[in-house]
N, C-alpha and C positions, 0 to 999 in steps of 0.2 A: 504494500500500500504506500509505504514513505519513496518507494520507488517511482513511482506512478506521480504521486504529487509533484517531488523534482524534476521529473520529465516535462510533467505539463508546467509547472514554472521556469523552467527553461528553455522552451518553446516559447512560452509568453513573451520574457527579456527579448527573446530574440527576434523576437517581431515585432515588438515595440518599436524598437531600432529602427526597424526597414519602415513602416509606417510616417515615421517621421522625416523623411528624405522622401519629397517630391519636386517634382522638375520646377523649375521658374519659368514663369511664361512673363514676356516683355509684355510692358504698357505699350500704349499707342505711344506718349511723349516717346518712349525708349527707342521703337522703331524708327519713328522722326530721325530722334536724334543720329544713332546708326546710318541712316540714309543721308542725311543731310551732310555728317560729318564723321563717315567712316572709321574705326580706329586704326590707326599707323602700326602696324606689325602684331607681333604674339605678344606683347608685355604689357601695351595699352588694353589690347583684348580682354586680357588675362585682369586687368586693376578694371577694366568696368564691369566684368563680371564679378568681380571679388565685393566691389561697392555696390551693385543690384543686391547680390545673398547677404550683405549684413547691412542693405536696407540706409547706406551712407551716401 
């Protein structure tokens, strides 16, 4: 039985996880912007995506 509960509580943890990681989908502004003023290589890319996911 103590078996079965740790099993299912760590099934749980572990999908909790994955639940909380969903895609980001651009605003209209963000496409604009994108379009209008493209990013300059992989490292601007990489710092607008990084300010989109913590929403800066």
């Amino acid at each position: 039985m103590r078996l079965t509960i740790a099993a299912v509580l760590a099934v749980s943890v572990c999908c909790l996880g994955l639940t909380a990681c969903e895609p980001h989908k651009r605003t209209f502004g963000e496409k604009v912007r994108d379009t209008i003023d493209p990013p300059q290589g992989p490292v601007e890319k990489a710092g607008r995506s990084i300010d989109r996911a913590t929403g800066n």
